[in-house]
Every structure is written in structure tokens, then in C-alpha cells.
Residue frames as qw, qx, qy, qz and C-alpha x, y, z in Angstrom:
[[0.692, 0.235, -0.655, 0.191, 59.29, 6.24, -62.74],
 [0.141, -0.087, -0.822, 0.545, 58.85, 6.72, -58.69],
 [0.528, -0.356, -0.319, -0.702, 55.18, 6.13, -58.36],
 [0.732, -0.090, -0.656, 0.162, 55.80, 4.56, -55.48],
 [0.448, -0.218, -0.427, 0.755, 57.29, 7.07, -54.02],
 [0.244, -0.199, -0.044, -0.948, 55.20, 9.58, -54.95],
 [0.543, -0.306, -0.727, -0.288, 52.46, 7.35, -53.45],
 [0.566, -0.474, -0.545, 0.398, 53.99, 7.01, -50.01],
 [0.157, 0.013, -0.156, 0.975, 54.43, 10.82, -49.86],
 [0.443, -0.311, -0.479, -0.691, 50.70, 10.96, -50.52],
 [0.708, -0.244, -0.647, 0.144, 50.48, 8.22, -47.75],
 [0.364, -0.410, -0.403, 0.733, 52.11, 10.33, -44.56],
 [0.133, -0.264, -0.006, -0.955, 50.43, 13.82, -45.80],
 [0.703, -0.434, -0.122, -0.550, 46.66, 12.41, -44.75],
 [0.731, -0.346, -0.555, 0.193, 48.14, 10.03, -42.01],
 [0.173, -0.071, -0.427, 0.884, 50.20, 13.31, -40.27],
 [0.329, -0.402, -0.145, -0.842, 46.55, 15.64, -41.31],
 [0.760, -0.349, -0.460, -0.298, 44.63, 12.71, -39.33],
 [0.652, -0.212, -0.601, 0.411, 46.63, 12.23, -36.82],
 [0.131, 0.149, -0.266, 0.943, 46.78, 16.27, -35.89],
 [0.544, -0.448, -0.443, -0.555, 42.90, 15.86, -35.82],
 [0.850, -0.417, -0.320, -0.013, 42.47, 13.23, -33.42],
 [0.659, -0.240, -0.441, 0.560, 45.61, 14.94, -30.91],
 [0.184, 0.610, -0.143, 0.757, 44.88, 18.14, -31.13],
 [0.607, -0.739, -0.144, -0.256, 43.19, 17.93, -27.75],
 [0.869, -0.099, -0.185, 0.448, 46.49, 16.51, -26.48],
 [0.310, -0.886, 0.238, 0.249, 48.58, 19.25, -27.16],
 [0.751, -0.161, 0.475, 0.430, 50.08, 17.61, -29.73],
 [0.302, 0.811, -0.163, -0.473, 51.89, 19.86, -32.64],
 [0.752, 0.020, 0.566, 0.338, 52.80, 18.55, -35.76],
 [0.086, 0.729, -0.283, -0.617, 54.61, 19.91, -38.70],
 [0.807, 0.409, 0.419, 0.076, 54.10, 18.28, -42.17],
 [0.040, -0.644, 0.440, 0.624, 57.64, 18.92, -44.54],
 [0.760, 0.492, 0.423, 0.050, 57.52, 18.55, -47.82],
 [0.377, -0.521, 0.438, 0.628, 60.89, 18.72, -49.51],
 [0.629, 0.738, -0.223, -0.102, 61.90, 19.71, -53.19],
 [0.867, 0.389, -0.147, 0.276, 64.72, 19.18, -54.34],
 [0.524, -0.783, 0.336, -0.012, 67.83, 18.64, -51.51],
 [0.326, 0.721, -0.596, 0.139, 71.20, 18.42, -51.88],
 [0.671, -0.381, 0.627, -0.108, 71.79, 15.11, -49.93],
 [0.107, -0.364, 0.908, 0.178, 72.95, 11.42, -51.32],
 [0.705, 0.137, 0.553, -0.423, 69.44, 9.91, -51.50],
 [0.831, 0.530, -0.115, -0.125, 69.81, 9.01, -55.70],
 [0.257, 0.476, -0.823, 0.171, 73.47, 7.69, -54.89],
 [0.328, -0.028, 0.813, -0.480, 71.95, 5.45, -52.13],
 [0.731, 0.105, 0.369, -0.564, 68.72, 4.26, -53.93],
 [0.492, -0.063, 0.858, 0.136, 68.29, 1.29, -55.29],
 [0.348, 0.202, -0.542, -0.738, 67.28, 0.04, -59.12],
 [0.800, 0.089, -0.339, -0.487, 64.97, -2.52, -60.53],
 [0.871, 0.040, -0.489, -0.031, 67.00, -5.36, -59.45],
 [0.766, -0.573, -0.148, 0.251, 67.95, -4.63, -55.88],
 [0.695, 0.178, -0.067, 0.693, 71.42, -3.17, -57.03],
 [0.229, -0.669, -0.101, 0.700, 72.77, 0.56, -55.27],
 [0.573, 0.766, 0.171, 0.235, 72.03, 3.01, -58.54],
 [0.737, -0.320, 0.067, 0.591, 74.95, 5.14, -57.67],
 [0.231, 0.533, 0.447, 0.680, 74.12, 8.08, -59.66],
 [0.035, 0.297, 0.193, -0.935, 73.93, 11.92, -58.63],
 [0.221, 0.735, 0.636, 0.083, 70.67, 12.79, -60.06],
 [0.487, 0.184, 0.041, 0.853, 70.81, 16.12, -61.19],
 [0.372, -0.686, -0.422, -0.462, 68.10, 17.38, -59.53],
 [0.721, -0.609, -0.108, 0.312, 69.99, 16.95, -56.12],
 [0.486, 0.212, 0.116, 0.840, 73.41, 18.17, -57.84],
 [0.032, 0.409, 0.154, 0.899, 71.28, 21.50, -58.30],
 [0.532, -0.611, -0.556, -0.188, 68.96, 21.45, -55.12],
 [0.253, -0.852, 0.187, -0.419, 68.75, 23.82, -51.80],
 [0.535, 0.229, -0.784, 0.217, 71.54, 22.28, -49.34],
 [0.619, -0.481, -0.565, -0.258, 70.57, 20.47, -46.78],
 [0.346, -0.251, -0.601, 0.675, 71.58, 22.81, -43.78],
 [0.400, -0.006, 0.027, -0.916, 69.45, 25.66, -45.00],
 [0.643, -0.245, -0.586, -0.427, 66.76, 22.49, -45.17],
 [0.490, -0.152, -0.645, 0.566, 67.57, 21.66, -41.80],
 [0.014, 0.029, 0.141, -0.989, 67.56, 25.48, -40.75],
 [0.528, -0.217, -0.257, -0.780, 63.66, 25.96, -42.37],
 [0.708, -0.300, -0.609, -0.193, 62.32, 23.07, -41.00],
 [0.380, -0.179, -0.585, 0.693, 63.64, 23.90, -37.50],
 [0.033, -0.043, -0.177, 0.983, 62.31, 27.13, -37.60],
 [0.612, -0.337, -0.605, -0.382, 58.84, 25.72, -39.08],
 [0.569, -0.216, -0.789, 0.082, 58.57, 23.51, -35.99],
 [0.222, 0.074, -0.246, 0.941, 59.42, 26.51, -33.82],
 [0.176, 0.079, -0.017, -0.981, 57.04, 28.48, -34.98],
 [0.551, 0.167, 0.585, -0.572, 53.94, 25.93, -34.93],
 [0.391, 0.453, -0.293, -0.746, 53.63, 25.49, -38.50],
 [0.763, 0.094, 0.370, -0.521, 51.38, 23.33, -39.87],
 [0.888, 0.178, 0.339, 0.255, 52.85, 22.44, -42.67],
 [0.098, -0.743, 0.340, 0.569, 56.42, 23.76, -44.85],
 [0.861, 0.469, 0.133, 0.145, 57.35, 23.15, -48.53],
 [0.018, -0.920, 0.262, 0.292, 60.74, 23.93, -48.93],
 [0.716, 0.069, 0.347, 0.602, 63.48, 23.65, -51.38],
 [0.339, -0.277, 0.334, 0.835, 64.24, 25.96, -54.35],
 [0.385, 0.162, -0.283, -0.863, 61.70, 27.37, -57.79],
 [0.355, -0.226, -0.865, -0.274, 59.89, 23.38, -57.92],
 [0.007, 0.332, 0.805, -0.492, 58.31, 24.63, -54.81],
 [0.277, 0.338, 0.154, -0.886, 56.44, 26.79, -57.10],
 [0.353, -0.034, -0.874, -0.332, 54.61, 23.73, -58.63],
 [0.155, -0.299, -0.758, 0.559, 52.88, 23.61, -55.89],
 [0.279, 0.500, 0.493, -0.655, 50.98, 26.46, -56.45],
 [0.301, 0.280, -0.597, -0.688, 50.74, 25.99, -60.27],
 [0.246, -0.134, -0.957, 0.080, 49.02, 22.95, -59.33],
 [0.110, -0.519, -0.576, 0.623, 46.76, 24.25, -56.98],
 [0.091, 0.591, 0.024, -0.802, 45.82, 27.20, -59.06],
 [0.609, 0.535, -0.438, -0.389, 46.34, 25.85, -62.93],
 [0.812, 0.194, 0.520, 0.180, 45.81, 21.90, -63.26],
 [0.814, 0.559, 0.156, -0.039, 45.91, 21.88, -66.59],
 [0.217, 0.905, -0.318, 0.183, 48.93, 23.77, -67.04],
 [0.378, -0.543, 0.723, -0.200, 50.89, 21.69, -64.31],
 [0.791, 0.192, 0.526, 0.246, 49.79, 18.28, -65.79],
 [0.640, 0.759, 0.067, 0.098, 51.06, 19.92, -68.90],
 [0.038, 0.790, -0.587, 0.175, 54.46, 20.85, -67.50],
 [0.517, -0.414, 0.747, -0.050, 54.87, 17.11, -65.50],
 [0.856, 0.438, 0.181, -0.208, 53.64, 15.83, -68.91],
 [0.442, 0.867, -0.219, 0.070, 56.78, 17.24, -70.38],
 [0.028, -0.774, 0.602, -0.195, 59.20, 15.84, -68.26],
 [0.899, 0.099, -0.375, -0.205, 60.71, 12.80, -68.85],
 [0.482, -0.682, 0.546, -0.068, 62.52, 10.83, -66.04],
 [0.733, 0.325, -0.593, 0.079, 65.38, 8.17, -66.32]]
């Protein structure tokens, strides 16, 4: 149900990869984050089908890393040069289930039904 959004996240990973290409000569450092699941307001605040505020904790935020230790990592990332950070909480190990065992990851995002 956010294929959209999983789109545009797709969208800024190869525009930030491309862009570090073509500055590296610059001097230019860039850090690609990729959150999990954060404790912040973002599923109160988004919006439904018909324009309307949904207004709903998700429970995925409810139970997500909070967002000063997200803050914190991602500072310290940037610090330290890093190319690119996943951070949140255990979904960041999807990441390498994915990376390691397709099958096994489509089989687990197969299983999970959003509302």
C-alpha cells in the first residue's frame, strides 16, 4: 500500500549514488540514510486516499528507534564520512536478508499485510 513511497526512496538512493560520482572531484561528501522504523508523527500526519489527515499511530512507529538516537547516528555517520547508514531497530536486518536470501525476504514481505 506505499508503492509510491517505496518508489521515491528508490528515486534519491541512485540520484544521491550519482550525484557523489560526478562531485567527488569537488570535495563533495555525501551520506545516504536510510531509516527503519522511527518514532516520529509521520503516519499521524500522512494523508489517505482522499486527501484527508489519516491520523493514526501506525504501530510500527509506536514501536520504532526514537528519533534522537536517529538524529545521534546519522550525525555521527556524517562525521565520520560515511557513505551510506541504515538505521533503526531488527527491520534493519532485512536488509541483509535481502541481499543475501531473496527468496526468503520476498517470502517474509509476502507475509505481511499492510492497512
Amino acid at each position: 500500500m506505499r508503492t509510491a513511497y517505496c518508489a521515491s526512496k528508490h528515486a534519491l538512493q541512485g540520484f544521491f549514488e550519482g550525484l557523489r560520482a560526478e562531485l567527488f572531484d569537488k570535495n563533495v561528501k555525501i551520506t545516504i540514510v536510510s531509516p527503519g522504523r522511527i518514532y516520529t508523527n509521520i503516519s499521524l500526519n500522512a494523508i489517505n486516499k482522499n486527501g484527508e489527515k489519516y491520523g493514526v499511530m501506525d504501530d510500527g512507529q509506536v514501536k520504532g528507534l526514537s528519533s534522537e538516537i536517529c538524529a545521534h547516528k546519522i550525525v555521527n555517520a556524517v562525521n565520520r564520512n560515511k557513505k551510506e547508514l541504515w538505521v533503526g531497530g531488527k527491520e534493519v536486518v532485512l536488509i541483509y536478508i535481502r541481499k543475501y536470501f531473496p527468496s526468503f525476504f520476498y517470502y517474509l514481505a509476502h507475509k505481511v499485510k499492510p492497512t
